[in-house]
C-alpha positions, 0 to 999 in steps of 0.5 A: 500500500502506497499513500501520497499526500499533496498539500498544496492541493489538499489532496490525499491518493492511497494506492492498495495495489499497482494495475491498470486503471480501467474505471473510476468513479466520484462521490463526496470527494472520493475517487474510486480507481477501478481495475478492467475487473473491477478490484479497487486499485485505490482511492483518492480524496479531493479537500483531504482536510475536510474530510479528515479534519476533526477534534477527535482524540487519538492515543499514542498508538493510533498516531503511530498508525496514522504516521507510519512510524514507531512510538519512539519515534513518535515520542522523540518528535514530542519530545523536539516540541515538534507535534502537540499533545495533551495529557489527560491523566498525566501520562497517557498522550492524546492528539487531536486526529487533525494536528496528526494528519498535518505532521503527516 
């Protein structure tokens, strides 16, 4: 799996395998990319801020996911005062999903 972000567009692609593209379709801001026999190459997400901006909270382990990176890692760019955070309960991270996805 393969996913793109472009900022500068708003725009998000997420590839689940290579082929040819035979077929796409719209709907809310989602292209379905389709191959001649019809399996789901990927999909693309138009005004990607919109659609995945939200004051949603997520754990350490979710913006690990997110990111496609360790809890280390993710702990040492805390830790460089490089994403914010809050903590609840005085040790358990949580992130708003939004300011996750800006990171990414």
């Amino acid at each position: 799996m393969k996913i793109v972000h472009n900022a500068s567009i708003d725009y998000v692609s997420i590839d689940f395998k290579e082929g040819v593209e035979a077929k796409s379709y719209f709907e809310n801001g989602v292209i379905v990319r389709l191959d001649a026999k019809g399996n789901v190459l990927g999909i693309d997400i138009t005004d990607s801020t919109e659609f995945f901006a939200s004051d949603d909270e997520i754990d350490l382990k979710t913006a690990c996911k997110l990111l496609g990176v360790s809890e280390s890692t993710l702990r040492r760019r805390i830790k460089a005062g490089g994403i914010k955070f809050r903590k609840p309960n005085g040790k358990d991270f949580r992130f708003k999903r939004k300011d996750i996805l800006k990171v990414a």
